[in-house]
C-alpha positions as CSV (number, residue, x, y, z in Angstrom):
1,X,20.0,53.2,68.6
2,X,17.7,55.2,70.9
3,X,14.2,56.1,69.6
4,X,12.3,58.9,71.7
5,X,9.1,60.6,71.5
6,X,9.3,64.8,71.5
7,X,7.3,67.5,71.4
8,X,8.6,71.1,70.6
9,X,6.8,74.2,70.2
10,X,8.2,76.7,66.9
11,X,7.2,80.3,66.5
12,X,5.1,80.8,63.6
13,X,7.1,81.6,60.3
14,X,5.8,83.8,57.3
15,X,5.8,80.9,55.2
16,X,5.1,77.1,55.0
17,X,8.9,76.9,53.8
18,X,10.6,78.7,56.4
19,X,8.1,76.8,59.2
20,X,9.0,73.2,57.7
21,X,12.9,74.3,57.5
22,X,12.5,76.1,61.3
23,X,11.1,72.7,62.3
24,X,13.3,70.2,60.9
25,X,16.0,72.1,62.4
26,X,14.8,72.3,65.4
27,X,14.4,68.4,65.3
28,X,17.8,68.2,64.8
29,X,19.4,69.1,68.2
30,X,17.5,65.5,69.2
31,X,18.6,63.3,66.9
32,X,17.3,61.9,63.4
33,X,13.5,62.8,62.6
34,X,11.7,59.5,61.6
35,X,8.4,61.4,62.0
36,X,7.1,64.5,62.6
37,X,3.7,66.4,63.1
38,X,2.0,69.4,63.6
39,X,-0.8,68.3,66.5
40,X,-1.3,71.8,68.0
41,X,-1.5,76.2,66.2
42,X,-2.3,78.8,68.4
43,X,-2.2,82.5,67.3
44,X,2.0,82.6,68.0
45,X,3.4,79.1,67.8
46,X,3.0,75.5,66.4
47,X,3.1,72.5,68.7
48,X,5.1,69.9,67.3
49,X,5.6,65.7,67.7
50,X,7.9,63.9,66.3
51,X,9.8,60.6,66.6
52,X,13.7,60.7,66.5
53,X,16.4,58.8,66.3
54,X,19.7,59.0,68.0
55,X,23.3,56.7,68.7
């Protein structure tokens, strides 16, 4: 198992729903999110780090 340390960056969505969904999807394509946090909102985009897991 391979744990890394990632940060993303997700357009804003209309809703805290859609954001959380756009984010753990996102999180996704890198493996298994362990953790995951929102450390960064500008006027566009979230900034987000998370811990994954992958095989």
């Amino acid at each position: 198992m391979i744990t890394d340390f990632i940060t993303i960056e997700i357009e804003i969505k209309d809703s805290v729903r859609e954001l959380h969904q756009a984010i753990e999807q996102e999180l996704q394509a890198f493996g298994e999110p362990l953790r995951w946090a929102i450390t960064r909102v500008n006027s566009q985009t979230v900034e987000v780090e998370a811990v994954v897991t992958r095989e």
